[in-house]
MARBA-3410 file (N, C-alpha, C, O; in Angstrom, 1 decimal):
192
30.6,-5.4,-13.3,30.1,-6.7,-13.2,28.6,-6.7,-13.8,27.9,-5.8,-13.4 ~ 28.2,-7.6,-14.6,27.0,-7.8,-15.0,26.1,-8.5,-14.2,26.5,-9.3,-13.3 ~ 24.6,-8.3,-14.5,23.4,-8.9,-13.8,23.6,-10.7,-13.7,23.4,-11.4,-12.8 ~ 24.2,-10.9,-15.2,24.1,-12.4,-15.3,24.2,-13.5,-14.3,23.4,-14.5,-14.3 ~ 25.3,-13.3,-13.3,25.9,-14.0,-12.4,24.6,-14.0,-11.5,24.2,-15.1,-11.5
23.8,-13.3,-10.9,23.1,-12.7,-10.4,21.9,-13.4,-10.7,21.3,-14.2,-10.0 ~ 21.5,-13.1,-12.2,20.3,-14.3,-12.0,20.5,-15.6,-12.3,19.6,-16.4,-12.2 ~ 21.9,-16.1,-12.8,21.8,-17.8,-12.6,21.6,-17.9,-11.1,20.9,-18.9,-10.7 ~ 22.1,-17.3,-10.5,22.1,-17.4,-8.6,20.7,-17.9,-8.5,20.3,-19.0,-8.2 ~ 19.7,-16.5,-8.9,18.6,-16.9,-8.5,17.8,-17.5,-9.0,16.8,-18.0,-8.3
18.1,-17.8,-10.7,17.3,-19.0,-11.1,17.8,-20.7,-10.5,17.3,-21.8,-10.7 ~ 18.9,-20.5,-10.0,19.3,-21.5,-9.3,18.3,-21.5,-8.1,17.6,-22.6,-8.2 ~ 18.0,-20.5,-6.8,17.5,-20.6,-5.8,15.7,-20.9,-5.9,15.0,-21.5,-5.1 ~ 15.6,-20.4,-6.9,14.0,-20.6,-7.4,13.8,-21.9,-8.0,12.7,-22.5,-7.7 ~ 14.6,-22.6,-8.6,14.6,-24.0,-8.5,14.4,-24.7,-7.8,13.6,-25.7,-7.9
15.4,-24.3,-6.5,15.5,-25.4,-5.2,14.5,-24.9,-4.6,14.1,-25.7,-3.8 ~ 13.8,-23.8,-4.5,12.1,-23.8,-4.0,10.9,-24.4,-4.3,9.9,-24.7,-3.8 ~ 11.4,-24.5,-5.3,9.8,-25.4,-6.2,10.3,-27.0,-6.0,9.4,-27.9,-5.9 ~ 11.5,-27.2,-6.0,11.6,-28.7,-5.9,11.6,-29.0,-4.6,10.9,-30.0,-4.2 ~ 12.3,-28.4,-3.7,11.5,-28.1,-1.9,10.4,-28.5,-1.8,10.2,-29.6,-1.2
9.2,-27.7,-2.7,7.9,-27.6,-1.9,7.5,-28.9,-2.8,6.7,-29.7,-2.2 ~ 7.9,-29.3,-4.0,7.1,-30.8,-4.8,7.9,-31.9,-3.3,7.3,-32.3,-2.3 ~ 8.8,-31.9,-3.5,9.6,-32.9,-2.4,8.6,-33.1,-0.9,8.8,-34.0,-0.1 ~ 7.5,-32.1,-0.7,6.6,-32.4,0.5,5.6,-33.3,0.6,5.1,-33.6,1.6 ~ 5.3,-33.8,-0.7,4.7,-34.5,-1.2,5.2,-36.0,-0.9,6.1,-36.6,-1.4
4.3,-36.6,0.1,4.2,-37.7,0.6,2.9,-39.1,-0.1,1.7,-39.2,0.0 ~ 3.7,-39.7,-0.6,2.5,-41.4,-1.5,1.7,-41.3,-0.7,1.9,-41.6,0.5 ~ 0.5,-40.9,-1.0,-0.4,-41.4,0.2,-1.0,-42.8,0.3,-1.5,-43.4,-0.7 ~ -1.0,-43.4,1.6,-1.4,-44.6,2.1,-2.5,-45.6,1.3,-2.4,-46.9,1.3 ~ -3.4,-44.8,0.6,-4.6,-45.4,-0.4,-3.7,-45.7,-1.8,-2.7,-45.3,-2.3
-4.7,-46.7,-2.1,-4.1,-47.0,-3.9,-6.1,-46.4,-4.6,-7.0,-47.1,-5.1 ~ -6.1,-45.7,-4.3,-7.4,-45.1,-5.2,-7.4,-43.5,-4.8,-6.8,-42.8,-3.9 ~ -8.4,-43.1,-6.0,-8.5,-41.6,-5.8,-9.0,-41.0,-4.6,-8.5,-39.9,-4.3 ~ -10.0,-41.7,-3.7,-9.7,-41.3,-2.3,-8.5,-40.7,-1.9,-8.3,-39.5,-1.5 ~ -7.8,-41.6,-2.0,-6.5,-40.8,-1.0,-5.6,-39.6,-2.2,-4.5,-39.6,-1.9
-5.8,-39.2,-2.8,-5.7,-38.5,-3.4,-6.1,-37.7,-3.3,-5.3,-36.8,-3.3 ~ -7.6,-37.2,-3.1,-8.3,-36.0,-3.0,-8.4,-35.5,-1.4,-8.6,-34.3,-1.0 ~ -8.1,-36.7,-0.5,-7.2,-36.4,0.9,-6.3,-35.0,1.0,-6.4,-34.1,1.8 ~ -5.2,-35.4,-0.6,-4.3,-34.9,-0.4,-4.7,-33.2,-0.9,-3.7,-32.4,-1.0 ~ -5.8,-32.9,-1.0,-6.4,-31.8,-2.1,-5.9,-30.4,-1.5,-5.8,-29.4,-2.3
-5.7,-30.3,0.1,-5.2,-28.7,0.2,-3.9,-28.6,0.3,-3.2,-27.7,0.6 ~ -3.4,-30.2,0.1,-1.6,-29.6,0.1,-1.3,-29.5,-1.2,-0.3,-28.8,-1.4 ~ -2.0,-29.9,-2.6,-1.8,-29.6,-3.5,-2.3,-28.2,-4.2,-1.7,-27.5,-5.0 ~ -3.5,-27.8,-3.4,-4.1,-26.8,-4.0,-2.7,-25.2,-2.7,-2.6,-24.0,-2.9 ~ -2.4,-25.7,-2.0,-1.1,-24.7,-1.6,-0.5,-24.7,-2.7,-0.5,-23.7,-3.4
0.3,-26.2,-3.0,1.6,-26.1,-3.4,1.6,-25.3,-4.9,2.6,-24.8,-5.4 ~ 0.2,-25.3,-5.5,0.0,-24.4,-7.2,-0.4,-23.4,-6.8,-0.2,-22.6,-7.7 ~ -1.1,-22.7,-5.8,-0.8,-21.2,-5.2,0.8,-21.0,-5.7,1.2,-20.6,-6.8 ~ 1.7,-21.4,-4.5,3.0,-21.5,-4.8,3.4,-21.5,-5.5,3.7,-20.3,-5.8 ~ 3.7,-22.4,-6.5,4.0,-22.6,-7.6,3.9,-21.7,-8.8,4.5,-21.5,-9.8
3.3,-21.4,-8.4,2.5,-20.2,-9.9,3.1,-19.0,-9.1,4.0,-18.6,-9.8 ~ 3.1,-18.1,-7.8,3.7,-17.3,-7.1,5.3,-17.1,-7.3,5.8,-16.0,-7.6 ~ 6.1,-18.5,-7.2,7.3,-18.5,-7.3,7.8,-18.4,-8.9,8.9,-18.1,-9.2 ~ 6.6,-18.8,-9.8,7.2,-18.8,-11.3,6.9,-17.2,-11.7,7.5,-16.6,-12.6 ~ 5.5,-16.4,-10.8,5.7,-15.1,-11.5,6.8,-14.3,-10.8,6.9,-13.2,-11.4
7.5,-14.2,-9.7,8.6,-14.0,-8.9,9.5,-14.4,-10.3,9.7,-13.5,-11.1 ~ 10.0,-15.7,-10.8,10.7,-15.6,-11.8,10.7,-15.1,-13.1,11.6,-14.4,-13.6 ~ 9.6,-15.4,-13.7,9.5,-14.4,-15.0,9.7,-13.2,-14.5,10.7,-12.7,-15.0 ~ 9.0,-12.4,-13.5,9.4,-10.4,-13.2,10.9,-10.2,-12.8,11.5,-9.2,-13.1 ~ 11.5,-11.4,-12.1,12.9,-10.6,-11.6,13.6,-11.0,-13.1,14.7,-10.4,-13.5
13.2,-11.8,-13.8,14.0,-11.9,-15.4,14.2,-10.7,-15.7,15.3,-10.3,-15.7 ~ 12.9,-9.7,-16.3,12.6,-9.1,-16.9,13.5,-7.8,-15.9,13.9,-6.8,-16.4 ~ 13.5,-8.0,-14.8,13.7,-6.9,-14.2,15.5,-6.6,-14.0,16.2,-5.6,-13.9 ~ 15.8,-8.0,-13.9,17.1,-8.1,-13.9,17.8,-7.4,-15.2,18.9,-6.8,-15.2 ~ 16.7,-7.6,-16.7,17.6,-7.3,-17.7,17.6,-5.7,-17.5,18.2,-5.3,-18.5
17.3,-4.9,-16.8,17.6,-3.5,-16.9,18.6,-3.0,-16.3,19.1,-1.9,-16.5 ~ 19.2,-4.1,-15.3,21.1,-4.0,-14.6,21.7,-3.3,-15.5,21.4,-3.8,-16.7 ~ 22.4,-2.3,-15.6,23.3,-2.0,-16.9,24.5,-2.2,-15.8,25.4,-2.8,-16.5 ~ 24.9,-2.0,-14.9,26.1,-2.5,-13.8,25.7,-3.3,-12.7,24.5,-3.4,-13.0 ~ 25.9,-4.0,-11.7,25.6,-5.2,-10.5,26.5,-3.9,-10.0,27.5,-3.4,-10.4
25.7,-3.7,-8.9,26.6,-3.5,-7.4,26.2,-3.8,-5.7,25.0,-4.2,-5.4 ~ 27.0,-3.6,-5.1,26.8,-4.6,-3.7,25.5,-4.4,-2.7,25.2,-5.2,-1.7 ~ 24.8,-3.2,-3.2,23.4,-3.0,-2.2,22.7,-4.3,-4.0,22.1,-5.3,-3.9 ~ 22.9,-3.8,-4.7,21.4,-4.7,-5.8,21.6,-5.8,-5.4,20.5,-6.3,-5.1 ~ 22.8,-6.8,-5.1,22.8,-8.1,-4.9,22.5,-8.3,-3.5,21.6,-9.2,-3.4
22.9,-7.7,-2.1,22.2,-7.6,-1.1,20.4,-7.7,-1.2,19.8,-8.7,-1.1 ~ 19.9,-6.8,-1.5,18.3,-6.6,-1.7,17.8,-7.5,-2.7,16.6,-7.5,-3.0 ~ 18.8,-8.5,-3.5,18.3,-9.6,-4.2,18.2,-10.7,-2.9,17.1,-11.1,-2.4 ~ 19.1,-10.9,-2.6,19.2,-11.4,-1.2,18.3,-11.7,-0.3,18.1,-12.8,0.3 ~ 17.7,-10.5,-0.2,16.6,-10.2,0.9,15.5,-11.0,-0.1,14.8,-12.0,0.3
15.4,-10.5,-1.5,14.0,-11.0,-1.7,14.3,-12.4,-1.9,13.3,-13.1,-1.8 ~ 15.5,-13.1,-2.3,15.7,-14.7,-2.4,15.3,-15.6,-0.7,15.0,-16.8,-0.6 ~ 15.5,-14.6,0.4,15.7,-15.0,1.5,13.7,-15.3,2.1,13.2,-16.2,2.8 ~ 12.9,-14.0,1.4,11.8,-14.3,1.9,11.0,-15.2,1.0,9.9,-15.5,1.3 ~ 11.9,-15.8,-0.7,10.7,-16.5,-1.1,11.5,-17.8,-0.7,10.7,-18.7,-0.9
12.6,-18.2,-0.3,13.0,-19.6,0.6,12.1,-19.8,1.6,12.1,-21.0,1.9 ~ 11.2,-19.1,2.3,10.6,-19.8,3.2,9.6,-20.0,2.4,8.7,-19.7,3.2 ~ 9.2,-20.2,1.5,7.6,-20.6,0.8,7.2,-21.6,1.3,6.3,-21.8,2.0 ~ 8.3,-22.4,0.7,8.1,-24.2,1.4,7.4,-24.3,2.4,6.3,-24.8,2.2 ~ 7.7,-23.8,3.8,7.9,-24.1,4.9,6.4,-23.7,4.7,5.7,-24.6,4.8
5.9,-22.4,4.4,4.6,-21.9,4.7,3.8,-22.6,3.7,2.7,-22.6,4.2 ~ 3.8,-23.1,2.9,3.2,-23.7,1.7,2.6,-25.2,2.1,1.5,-25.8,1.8 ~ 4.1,-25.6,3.3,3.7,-26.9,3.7,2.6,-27.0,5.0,1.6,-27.7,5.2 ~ 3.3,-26.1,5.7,1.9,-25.8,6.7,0.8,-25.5,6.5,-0.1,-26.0,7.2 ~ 0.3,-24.4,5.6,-0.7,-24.5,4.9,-1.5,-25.6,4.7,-2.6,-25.9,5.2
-0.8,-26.5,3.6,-1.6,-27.8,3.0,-1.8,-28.7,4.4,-2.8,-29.1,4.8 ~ -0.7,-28.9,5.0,-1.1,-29.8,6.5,-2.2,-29.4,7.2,-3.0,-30.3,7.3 ~ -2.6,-28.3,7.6,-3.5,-27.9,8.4,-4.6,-27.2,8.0,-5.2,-26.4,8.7 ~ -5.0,-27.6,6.5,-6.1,-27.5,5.4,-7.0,-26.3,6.2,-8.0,-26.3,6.8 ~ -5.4,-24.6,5.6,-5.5,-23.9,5.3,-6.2,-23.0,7.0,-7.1,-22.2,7.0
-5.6,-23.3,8.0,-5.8,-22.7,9.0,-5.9,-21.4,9.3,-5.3,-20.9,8.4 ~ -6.2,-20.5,10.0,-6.0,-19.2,10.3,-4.4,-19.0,10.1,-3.8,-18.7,9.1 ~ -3.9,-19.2,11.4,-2.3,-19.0,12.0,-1.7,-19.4,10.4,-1.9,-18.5,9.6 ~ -1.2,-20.2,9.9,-0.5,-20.9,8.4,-0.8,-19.7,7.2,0.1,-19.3,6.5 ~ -2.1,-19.4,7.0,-2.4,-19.1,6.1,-2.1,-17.6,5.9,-1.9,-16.9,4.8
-2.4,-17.0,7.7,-1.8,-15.7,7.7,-0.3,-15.7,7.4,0.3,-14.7,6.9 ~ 0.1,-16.4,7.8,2.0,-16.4,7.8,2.3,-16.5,6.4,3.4,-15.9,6.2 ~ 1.9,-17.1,5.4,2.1,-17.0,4.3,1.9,-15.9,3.7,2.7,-15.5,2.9 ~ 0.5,-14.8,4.0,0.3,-13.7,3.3,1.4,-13.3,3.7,2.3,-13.4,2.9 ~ 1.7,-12.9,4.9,2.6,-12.0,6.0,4.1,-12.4,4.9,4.2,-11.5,4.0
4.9,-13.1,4.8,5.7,-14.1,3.7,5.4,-13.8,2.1,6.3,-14.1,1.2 ~ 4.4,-13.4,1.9,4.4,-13.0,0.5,4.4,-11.7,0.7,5.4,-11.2,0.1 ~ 4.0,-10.9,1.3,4.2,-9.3,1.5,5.4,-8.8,1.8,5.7,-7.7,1.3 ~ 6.6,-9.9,2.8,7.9,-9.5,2.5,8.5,-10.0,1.3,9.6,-9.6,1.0 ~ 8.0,-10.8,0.7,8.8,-10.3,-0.8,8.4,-9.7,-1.5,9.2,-9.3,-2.4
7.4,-9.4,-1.6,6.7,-7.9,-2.3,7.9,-6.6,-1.9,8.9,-6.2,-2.4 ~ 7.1,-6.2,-0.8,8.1,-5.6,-0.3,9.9,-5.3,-1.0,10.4,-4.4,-1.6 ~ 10.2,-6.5,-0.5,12.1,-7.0,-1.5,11.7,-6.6,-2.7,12.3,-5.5,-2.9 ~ 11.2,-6.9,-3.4,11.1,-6.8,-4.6,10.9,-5.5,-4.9,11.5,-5.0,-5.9 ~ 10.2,-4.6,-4.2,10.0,-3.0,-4.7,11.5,-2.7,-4.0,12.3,-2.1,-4.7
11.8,-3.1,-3.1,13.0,-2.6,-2.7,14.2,-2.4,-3.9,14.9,-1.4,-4.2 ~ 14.0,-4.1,-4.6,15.5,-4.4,-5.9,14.8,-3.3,-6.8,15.5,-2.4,-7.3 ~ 13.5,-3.4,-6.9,13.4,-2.4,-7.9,13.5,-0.8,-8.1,13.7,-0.2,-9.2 ~ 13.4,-0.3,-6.8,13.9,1.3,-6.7,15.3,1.3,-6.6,16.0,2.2,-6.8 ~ 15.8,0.1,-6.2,17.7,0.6,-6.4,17.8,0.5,-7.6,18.2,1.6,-8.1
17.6,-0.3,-8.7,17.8,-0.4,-10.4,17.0,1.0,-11.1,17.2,1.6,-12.2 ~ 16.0,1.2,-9.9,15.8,2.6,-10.6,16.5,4.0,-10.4,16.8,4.9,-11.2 ~ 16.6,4.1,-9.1,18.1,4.8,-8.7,19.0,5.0,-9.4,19.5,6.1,-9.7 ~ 19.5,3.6,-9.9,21.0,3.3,-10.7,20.6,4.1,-11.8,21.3,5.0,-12.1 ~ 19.7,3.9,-12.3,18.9,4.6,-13.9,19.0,5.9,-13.6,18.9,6.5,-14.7
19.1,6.8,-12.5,18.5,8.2,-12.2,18.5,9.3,-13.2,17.7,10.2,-13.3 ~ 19.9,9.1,-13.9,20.3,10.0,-15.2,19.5,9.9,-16.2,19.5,11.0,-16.9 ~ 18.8,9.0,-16.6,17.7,8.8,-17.9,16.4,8.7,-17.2,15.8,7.8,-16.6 ~ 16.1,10.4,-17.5,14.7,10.6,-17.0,13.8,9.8,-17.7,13.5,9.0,-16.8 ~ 13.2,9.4,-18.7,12.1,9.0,-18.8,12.4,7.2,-18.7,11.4,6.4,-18.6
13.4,6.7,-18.7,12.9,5.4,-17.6,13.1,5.6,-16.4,13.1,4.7,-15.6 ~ 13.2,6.8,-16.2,12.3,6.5,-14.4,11.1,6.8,-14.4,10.3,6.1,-13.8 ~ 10.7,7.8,-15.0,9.2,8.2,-15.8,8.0,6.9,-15.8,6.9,6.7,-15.3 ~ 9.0,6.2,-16.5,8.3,4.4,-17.1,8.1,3.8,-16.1,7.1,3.3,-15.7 ~ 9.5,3.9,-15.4,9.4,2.6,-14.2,8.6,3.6,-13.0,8.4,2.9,-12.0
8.3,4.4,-12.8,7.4,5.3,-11.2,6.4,4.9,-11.8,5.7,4.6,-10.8 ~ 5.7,4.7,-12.6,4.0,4.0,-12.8,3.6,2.8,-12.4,2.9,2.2,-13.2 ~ 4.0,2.1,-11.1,4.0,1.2,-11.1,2.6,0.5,-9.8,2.8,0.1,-8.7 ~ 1.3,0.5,-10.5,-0.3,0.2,-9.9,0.2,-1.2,-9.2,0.1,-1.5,-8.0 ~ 0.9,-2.2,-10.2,0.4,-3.4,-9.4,2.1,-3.4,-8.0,1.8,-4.2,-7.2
3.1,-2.8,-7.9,3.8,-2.8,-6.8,3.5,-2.1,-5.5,4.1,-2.1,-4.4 ~ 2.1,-1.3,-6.0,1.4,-0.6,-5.1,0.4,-1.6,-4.3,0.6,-1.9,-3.1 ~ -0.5,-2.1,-5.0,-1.8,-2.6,-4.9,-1.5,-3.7,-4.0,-1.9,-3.9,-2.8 ~ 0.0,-4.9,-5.1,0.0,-5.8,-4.1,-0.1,-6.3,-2.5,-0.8,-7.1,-1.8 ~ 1.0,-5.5,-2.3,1.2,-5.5,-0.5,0.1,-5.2,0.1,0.0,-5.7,1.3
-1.0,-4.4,-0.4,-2.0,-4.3,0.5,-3.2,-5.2,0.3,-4.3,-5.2,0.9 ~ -2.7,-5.9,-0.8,-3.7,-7.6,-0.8,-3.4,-8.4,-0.2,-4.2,-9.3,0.0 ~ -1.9,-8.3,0.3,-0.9,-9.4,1.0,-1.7,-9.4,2.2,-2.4,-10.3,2.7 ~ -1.5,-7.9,2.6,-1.8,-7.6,3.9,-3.8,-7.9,4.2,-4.2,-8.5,5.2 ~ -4.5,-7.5,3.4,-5.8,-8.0,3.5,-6.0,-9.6,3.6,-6.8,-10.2,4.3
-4.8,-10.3,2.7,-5.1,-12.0,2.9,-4.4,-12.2,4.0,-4.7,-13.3,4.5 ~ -3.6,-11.6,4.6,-3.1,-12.0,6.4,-4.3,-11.8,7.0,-4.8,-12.9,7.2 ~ -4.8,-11.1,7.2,-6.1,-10.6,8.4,-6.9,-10.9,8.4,-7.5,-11.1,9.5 ~ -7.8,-11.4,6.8,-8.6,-12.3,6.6,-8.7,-13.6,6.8,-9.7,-14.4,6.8 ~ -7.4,-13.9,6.9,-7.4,-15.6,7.0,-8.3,-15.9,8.4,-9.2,-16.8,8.7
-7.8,-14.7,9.3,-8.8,-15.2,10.9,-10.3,-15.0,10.7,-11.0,-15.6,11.5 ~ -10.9,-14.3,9.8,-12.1,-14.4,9.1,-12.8,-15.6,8.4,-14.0,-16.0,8.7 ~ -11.9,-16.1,7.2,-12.0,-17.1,6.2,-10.8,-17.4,5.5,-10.1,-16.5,5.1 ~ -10.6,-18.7,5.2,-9.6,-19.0,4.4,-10.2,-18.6,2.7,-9.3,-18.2,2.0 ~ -11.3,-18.8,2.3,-12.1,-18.5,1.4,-11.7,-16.8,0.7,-11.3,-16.5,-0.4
-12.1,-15.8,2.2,-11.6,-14.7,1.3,-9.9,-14.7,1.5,-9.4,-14.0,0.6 ~ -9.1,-15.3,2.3,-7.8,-15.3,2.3,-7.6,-15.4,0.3,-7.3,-14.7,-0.7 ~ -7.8,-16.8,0.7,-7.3,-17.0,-1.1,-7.8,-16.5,-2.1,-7.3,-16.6,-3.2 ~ -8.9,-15.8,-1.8,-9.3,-14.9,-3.1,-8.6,-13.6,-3.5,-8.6,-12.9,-4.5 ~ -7.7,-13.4,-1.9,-6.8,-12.4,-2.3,-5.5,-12.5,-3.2,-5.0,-11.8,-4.0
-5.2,-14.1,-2.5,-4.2,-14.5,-3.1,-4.1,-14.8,-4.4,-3.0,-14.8,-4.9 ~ -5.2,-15.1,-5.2,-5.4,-15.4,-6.6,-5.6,-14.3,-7.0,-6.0,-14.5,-8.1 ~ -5.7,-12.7,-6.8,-6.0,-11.7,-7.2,-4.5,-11.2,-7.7,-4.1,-11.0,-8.8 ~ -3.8,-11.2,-6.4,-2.7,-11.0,-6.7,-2.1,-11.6,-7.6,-1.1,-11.0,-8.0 ~ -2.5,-12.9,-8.0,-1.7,-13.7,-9.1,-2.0,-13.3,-10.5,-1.5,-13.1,-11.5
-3.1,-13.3,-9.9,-3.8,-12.6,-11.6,-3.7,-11.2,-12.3,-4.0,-10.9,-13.5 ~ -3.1,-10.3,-11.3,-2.7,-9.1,-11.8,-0.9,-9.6,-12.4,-0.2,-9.6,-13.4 ~ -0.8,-9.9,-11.4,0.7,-10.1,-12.1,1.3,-11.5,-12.8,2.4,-12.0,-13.0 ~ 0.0,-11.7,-13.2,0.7,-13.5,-14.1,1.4,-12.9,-15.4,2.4,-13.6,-15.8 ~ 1.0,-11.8,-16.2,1.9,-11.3,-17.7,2.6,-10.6,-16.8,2.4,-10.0,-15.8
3.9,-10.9,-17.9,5.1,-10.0,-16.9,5.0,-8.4,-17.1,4.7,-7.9,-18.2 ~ 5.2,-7.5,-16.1,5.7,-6.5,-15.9,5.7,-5.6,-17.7,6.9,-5.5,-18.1 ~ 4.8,-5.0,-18.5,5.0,-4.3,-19.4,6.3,-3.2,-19.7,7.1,-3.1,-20.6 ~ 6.0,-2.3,-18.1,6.7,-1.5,-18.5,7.9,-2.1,-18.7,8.1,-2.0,-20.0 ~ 8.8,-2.6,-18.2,10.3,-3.2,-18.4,10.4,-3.7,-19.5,11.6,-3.9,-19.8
9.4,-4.0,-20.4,9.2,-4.5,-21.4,9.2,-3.4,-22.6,9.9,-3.5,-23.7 ~ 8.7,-2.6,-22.3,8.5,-1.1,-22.9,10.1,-0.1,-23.0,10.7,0.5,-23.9 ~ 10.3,-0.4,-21.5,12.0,0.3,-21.2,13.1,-0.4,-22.3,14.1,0.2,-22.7 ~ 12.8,-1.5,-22.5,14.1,-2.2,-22.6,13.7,-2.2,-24.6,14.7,-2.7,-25.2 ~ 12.8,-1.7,-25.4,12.5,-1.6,-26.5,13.0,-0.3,-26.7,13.3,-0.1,-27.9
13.2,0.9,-25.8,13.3,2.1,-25.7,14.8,2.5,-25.7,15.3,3.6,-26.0 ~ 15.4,0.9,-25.2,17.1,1.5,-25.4,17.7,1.6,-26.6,18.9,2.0,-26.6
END
């Protein structure tokens, strides 16, 4: 079986996340920019998000294309990581409601860290599966930003009870290391 089926699945479920979290979006009561700028930390959540869930999609693209077979743990551990970025919504929306609270804001790092997490998970089984071609495992074991992340995740959970200020500066760190996709896979897949 090929990867294909696998990521229409999830470019299907990454869809209904991002249209989830736009769908939170309530007219607000004003007819002027007042009430607009009201709405300024459910918006400034929902493009955290947004941009989170779109580099979650460009990397599992790129990462998917290295499947050379689908088998029943890869699609399970896709699973898992489809399962922790479904709740974004939910944390994305409490966030903007409660303009960026301790409790919300940690649950979201805590929520981005398990799909980090998932995601190194999908990725050492595809690397596994590879085991026989040493030097793309070579390629793919250099991997700084699957390291680094989780423990930015984990810094913007704990900080949030500190500051929402340094919360999100973790969170845009993280974005910003990983907004160009993933090289090496890019590298691997020129090499076959």
């Amino acid at each position: 079986m090929k990867a294909n089926r696998m990521e229409a699945f999830s470019d299907g479920v990454l869809a209904i996340i991002i249209t989830i979290m736009v769908l939170e979006f309530k007219v607000p009561s004003g007819h002027d920019w007042h009430a607009l700028i009201e709405l300024g930390p459910k918006i400034l959540s929902y493009i955290f998000s947004f941009v989170y869930i779109g580099i979650y999609w460009n990397n599992h693209h790129h990462l998917l294309h290295m499947v050379r077979t689908m088998n029943g743990p890869l699609m399970w551990l896709n699973l898992l990581l489809l399962f922790w970025l479904s709740l974004i919504p939910f944390t994305t929306a409490w966030m903007g409601e409660s303009h960026f609270a301790a409790t919300p804001t940690a649950l979201y790092g805590i929520i981005l860290l398990l799909a980090a997490f998932s995601y190194w998970l999908l990725q050492r089984a595809i690397i596994h599966q590879h085991s026989s071609d040493s030097s793309f495992v070579l390629l793919m074991g250099k991997d700084w930003k699957g390291r680094v992340s989780p423990l930015l995740y984990l810094a913007a959970a704990l900080t949030a009870y500190v500051s929402p200020w340094i919360s999100g500066f973790f969170f845009v760190l993280v974005a910003v290391i990983w907004f160009m996709p993933d090289k090496r896979i890019e590298h691997a897949l020129k090499g076959r």
